[in-house]
PAFI-547735 format. One record per residue: residue in one letter; residue number from 1; x, y, z of N, C-alpha, C in turn. Coordinates in pm, whole numbers. Atoms other than C-alpha are relative to their C-alpha. Last residue first. Layout:
// residues N
> A NUM X Y Z X Y Z X Y Z
...
//
This chain:
// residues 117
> X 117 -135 13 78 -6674 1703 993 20 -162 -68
> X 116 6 22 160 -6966 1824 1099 98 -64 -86
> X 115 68 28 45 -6953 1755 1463 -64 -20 -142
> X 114 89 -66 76 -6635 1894 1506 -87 -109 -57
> X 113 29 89 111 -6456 1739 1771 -85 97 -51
> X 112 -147 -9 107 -6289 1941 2068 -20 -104 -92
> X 111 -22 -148 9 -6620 2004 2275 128 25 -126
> X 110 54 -14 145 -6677 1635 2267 29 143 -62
> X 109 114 -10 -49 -6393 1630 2559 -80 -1 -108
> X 108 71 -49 146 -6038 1537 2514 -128 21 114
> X 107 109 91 31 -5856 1546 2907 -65 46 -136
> X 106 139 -46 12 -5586 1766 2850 -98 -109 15
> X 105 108 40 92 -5232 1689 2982 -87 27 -24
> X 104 134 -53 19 -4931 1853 3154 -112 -57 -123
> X 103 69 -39 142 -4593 1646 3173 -157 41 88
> X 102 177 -19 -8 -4400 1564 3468 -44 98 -114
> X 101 16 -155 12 -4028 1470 3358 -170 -62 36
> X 100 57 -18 -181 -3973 1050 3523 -15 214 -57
> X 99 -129 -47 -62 -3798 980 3121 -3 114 127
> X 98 -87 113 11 -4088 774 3031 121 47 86
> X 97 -50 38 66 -4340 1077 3144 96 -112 11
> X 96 -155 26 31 -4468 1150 3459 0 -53 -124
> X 95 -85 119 -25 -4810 1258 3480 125 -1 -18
> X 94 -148 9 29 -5026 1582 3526 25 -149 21
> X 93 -78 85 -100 -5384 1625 3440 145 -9 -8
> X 92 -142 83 36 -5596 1870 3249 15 -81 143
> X 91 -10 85 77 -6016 1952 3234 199 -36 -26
> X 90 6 -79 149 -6018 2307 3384 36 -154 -67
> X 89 130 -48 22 -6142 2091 3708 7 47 -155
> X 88 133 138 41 -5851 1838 3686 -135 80 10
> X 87 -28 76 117 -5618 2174 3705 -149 -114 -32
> X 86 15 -105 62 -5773 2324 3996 43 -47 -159
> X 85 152 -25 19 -5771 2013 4159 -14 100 -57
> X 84 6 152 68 -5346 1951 4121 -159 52 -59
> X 83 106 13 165 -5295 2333 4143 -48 -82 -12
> X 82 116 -114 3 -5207 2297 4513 -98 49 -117
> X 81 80 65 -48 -5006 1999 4457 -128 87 38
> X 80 62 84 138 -4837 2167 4180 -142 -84 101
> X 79 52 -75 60 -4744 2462 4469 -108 -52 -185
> X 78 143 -56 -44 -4657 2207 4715 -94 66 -75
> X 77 109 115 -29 -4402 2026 4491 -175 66 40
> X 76 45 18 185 -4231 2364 4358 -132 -111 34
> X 75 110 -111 22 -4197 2463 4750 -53 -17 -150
> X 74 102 -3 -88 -4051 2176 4824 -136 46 -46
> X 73 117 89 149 -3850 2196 4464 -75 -58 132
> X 72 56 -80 126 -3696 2527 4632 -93 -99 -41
> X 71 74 -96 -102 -3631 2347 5009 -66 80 -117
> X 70 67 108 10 -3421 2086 4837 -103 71 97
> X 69 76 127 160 -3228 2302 4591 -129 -77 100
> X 68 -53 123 56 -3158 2524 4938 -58 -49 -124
> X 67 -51 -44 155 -3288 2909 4937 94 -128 -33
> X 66 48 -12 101 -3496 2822 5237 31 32 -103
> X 65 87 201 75 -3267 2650 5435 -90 23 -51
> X 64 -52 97 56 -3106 2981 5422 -21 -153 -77
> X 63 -12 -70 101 -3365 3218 5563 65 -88 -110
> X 62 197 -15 69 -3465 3035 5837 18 2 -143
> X 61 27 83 -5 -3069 3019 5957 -135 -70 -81
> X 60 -94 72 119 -3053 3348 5896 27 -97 -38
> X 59 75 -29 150 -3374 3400 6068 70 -25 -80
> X 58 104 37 36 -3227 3224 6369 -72 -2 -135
> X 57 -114 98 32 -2890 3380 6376 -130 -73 -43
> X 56 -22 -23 93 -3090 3721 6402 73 -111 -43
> X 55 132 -12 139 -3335 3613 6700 122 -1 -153
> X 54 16 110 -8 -2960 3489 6876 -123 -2 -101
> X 53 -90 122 92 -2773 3754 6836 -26 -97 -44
> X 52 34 -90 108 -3084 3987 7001 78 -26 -93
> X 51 76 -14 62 -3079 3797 7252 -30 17 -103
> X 50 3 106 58 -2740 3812 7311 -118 -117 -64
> X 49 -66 -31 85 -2713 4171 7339 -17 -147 -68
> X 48 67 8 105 -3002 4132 7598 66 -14 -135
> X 47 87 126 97 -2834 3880 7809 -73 98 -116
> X 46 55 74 -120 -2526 4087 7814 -136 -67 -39
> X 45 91 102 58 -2236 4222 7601 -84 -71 129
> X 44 134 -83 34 -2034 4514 7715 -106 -44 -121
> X 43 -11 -199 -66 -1699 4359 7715 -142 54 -35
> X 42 11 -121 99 -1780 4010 7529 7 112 94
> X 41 -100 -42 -35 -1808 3717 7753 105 101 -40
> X 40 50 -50 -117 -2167 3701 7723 144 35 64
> X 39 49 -115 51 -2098 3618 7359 -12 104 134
> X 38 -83 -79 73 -1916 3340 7425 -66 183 -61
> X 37 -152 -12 -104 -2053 3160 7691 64 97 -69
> X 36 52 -83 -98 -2394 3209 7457 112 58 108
> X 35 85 113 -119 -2246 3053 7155 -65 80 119
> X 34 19 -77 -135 -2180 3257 6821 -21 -81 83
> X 33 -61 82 -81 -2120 3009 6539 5 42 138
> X 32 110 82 -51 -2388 3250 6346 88 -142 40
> X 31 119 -29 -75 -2183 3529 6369 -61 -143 18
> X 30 -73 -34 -213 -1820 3346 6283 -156 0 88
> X 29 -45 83 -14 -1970 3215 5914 -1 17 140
> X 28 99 78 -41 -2161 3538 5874 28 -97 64
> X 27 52 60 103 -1775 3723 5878 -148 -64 24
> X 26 31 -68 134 -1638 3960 6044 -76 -70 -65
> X 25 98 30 47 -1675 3914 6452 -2 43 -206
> X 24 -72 115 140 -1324 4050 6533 -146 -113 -77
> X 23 -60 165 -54 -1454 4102 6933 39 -56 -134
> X 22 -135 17 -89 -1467 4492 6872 55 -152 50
> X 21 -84 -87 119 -1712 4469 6530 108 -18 117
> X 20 -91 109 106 -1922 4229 6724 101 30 -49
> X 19 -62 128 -67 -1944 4446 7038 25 -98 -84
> X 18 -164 -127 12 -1996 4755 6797 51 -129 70
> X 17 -39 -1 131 -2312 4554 6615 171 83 33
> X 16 -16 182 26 -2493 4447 6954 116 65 -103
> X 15 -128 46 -96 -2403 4849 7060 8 -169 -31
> X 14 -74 -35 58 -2593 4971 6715 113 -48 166
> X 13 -34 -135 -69 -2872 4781 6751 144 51 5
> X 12 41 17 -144 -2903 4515 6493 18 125 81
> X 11 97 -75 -91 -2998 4547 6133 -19 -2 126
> X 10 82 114 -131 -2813 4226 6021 -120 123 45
> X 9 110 9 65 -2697 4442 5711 -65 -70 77
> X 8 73 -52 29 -2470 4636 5901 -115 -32 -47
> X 7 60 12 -174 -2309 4317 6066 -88 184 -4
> X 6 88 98 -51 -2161 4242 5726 -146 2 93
> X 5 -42 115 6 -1979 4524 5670 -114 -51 -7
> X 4 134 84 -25 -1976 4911 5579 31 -145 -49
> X 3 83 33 180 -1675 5080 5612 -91 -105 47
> X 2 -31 132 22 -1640 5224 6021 -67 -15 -169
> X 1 102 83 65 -1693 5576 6101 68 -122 -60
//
């Protein structure tokens, strides 16, 4: 039995994952530099092995450029832009401030005056 690596947590079939482990494959870095010439030239590697190198380089790939700074405040953007109308209905608005921060506002309404006062 082999200590647990890398190429365990890929979840691939267990001959993709012995042909990495016997070609020195250790690190993410290596896997997802994989090429096709190169994989196919692997001892008991063929098109499906490389298939199946190729979906998982993909998602990792996927996966990544979604945990960038500029892929997080994407998803920050979309998710204000999605409130925007939902907001301006419950009566607020957003602007930028002097120093470019976005600030949350209330529109007043008579509702927030006391008539007796």
């Amino acid at each position: 039995m082999h200590p647990r690596d890398f190429i365990d947590d890929l979840e691939l079939n267990v001959r993709t994952g012995n042909v990495l482990r016997n070609n020195d494959i250790t690190t993410v870095e290596q896997f997802l530099q994989l090429t096709t010439p190169q994989v196919l030239s692997f001892k008991h590697a063929g098109a499906r092995t490389w298939s199946e190198i190729r979906e998982v380089q993909i998602e990792l790939r996927r996966k990544t450029r979604s945990e960038t700074l500029p892929a997080r405040a994407i998803a920050h953007i979309r998710a204000l832009n999605e409130l925007q109308f939902e907001l301006h209905t419950a009566g607020f608005f957003m602007r930028f401030d002097q120093s470019h921060r976005l600030r949350l506002g209330r529109y007043v309404n008579r509702d927030d005056f006391d008539d007796h006062g």
